[in-house]
C-alpha positions in Angstrom: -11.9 -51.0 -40.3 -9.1 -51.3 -42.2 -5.2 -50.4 -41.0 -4.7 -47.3 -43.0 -8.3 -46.3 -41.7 -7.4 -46.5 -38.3 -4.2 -44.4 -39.0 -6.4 -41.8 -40.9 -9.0 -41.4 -38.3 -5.6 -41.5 -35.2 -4.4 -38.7 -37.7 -7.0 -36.3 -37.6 -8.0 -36.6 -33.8 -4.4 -36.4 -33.3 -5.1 -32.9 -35.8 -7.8 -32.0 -33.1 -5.9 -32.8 -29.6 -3.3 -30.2 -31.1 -5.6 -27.7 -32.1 -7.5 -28.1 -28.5 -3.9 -27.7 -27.2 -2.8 -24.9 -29.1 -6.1 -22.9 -28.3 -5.8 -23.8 -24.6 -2.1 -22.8 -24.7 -2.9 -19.7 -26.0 -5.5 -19.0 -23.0 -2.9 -19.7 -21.0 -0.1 -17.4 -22.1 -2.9 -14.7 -22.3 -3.7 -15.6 -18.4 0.1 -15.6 -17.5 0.7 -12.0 -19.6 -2.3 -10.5 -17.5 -0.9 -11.9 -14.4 2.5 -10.4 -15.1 1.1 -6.7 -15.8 -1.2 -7.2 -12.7 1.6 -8.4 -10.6 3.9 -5.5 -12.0 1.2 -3.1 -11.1 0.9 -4.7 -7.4 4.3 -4.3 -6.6 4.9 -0.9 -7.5 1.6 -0.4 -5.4 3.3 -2.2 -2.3 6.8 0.2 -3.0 4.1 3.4 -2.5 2.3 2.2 0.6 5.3 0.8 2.1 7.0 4.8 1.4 3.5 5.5 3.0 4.4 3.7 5.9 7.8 4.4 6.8 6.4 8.4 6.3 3.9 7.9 8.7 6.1 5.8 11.5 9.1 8.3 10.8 6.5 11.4 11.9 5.4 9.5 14.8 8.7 8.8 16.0 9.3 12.7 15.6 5.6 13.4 17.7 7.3 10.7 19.9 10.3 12.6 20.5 8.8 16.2 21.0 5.8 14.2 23.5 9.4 13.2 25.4 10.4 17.0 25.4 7.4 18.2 26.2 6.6 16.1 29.0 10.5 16.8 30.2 10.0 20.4 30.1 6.5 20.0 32.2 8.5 17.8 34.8 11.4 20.9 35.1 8.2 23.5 35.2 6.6 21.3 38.1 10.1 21.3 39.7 10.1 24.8 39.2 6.9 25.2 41.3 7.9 22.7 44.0 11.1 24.9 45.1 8.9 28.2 45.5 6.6 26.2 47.8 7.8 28.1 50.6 7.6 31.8 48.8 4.1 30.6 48.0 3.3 29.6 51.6 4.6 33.3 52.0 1.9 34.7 49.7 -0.6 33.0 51.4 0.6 34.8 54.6 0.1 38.2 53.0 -3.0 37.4 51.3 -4.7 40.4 52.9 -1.3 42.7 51.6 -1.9 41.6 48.3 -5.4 41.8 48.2 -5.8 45.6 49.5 -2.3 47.2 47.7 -4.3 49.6 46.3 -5.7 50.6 49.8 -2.3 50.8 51.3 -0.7 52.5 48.5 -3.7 55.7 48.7 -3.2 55.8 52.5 0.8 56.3 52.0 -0.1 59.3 49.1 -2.1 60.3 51.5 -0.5 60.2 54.4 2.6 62.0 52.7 0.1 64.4 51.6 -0.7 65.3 54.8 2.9 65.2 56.5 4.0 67.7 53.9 1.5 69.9 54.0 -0.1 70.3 57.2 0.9 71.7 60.5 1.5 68.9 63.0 2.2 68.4 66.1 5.2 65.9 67.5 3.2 63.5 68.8 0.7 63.7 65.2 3.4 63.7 63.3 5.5 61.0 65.4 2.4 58.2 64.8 1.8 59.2 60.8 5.9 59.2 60.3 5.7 55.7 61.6 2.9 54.6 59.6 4.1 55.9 56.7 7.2 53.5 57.6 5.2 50.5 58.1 3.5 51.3 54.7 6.6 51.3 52.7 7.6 48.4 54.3 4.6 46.7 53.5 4.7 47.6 49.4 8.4 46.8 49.8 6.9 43.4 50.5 4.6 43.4 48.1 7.4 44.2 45.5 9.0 40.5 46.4 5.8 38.6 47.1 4.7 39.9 43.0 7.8 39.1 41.8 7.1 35.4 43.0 3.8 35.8 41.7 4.5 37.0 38.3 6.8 33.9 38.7 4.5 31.4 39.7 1.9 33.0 37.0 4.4 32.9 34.1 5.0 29.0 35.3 1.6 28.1 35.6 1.0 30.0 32.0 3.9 27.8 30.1 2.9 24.6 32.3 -0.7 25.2 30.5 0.5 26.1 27.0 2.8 22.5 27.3 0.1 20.9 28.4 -2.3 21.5 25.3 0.5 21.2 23.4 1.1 18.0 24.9 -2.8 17.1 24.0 -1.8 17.8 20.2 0.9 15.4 20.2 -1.2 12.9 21.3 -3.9 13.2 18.5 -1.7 13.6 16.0 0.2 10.6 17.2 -3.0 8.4 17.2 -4.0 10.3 13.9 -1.0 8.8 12.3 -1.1 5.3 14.2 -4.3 4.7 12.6 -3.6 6.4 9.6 -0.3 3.6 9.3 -2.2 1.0 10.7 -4.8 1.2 7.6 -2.1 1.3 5.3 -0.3 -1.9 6.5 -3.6 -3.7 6.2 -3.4 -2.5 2.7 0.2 -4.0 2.3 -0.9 -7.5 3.8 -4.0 -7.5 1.5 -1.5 -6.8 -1.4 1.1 -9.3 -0.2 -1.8 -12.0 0.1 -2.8 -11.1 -3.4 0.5 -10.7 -4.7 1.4 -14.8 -3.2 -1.6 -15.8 -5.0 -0.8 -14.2 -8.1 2.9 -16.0 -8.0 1.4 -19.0 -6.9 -0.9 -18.8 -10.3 1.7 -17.2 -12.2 4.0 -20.6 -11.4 1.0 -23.4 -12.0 0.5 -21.5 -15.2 4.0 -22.3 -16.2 4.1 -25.2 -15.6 0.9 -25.9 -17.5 2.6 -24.2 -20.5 5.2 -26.3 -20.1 3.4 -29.6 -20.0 1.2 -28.6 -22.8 4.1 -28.2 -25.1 5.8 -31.5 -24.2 2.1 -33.0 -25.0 2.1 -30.6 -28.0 5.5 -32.3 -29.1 4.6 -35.9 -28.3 1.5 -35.1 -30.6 3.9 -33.8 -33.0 6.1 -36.7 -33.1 3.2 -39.2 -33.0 1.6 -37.4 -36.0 4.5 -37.3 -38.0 5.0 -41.1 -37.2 1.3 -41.5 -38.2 1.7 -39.6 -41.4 5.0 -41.4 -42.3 3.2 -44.9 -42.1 0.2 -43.4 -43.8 1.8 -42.8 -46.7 3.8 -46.1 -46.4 0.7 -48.3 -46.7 -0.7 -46.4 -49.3 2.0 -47.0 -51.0 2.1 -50.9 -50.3 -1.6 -50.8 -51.2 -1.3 -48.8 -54.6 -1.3 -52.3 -56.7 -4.8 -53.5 -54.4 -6.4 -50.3 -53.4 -10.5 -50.1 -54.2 -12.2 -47.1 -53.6 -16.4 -47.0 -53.9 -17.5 -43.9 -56.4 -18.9 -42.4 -53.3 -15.2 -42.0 -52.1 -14.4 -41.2 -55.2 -16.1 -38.1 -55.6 -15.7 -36.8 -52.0 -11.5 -36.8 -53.3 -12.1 -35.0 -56.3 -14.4 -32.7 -54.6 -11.9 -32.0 -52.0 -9.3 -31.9 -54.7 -10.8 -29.0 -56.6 -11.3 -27.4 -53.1 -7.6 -27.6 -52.4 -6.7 -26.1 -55.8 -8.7 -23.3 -55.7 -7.5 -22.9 -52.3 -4.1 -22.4 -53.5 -4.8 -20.6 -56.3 -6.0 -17.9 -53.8 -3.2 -18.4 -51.7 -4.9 -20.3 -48.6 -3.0 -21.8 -45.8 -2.6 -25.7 -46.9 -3.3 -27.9 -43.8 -2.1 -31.6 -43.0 -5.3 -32.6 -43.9 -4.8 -31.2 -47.4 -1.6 -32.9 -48.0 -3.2 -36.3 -47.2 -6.4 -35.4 -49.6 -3.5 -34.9 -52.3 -1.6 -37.5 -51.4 -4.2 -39.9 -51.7 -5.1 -38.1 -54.3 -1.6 -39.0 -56.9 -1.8 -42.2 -55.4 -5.1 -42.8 -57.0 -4.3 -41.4 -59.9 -1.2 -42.9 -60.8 -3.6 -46.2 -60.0 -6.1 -45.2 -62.6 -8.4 -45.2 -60.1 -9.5 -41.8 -60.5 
């Protein structure tokens, strides 16, 4: 094979290397572009969950602080119980008072009744006068001892009300811990995805950036190529043979090119050298 053979046939592998690199350059800006949009769209995903996030730990630090309260004010109602232990031990003492009021209070109406209205003697009315004391005394007792219980049932009331209450808090606290907890495995996932994405994002880059240093080594080697194409052609016009066979395949790609142009077709490298070899023939007389 002859020199100017071998630079034809480097020339048009050369022609296909860049085409191959072109193509595969243009995959990889369309990777990187999709890669951009999907990291874009990631990040703004990772802003909203981590809003998510600091919503749901800034409402469990609120649940946190009103468990504290609660819990404070169930401590002061315990207190609150502990310092009436001895007006409760009290209560106990008068259980039977408290449990037959009624009782006393219709035998005082009644006795009063009777003191008012009937004719008594001294010694009769002596023993119902003193009765009728030791009643009053006894609901003036009871007056106390239900003030204390009203107390202690008020108490006991709130001390329950703070105590479901309290129950609330805690659901709703481990409501929103688990509701926070599935949202910061969402934000690692993302952030996982999100370093791969920037780690291909980066090798993609610099895959771009190779290629078009190949891409302009290519360049430079073809337009070396071409420049010492058409120098031995040109040291070779006064010897050059070409068999019909060749002869025709030039014309045939001649007329080609020419009605190429004529419609306004894209001319490629390969063209130029058909026409180049082309004049050269020509001026020859070859062709």
């Amino acid at each position: 094979m002859s020199e100017i053979s071998k630079i034809y046939k480097d020339i048009v592998q050369t022609k296909k290397q860049l085409k191959q690199l072109a193509e595969e350059k243009e995959k990889l800006y369309k990777r990187k572009k999709e890669l951009y949009e999907k990291i874009k769209e990631n990040i703004q995903k990772l802003k909203e969950l981590r809003e998510k996030r600091n919503s749901y730990t800034a409402e469990i630090d609120r649940l946190m602080e009103e468990r504290a309260q609660t819990l404070e004010k169930i401590n002061k109602i315990k207190e609150e119980l502990n310092k009436i232990k001895r007006e409760r031990k009290d209560i106990k003492k008068n259980m039977d008072l408290i449990k037959n009021i009624n009782k006393y209070r219709k035998e005082l109406e009644t006795l009063e009744y009777v003191l008012q209205t009937e004719i008594l003697s001294y010694t009769q009315e002596k023993k119902i006068w003193n009765r009728i004391k030791q009643l009053r005394k006894m609901l003036g007792k009871y007056e106390e001892l239900s003030i204390v219980l009203e107390k202690i049932d008020a108490l006991k009331r709130e001390l329950v009300a703070y105590k479901s209450k309290l129950v609330i808090i805690g659901t709703n606290i481990r409501k929103n811990i688990n509701e926070r907890k599935v949202v910061k495995e969402q934000i690692k996932q993302i952030k996982e995805e999100l370093k791969n994405m920037f780690e291909e994002y980066k090798k993609i880059k610099e895959q771009i950036q190779q290629i078009k240093e190949n891409i302009a080594q290519l360049e430079n080697k073809l337009n070396q190529n071409l420049e010492k194409y058409i120098e031995l052609l040109t040291k070779e016009r006064e010897t050059i043979e070409v068999e019909e066979s060749e002869k025709e395949k030039i014309l045939e790609a001649y007329q080609k090119i020419q009605e190429k142009i004529l419609n306004g077709g894209e001319i490629t490298t390969e063209d130029i050298l058909i026409l180049q070899k082309y004049e050269i023939l020509k001026k020859k007389n070859v062709i």
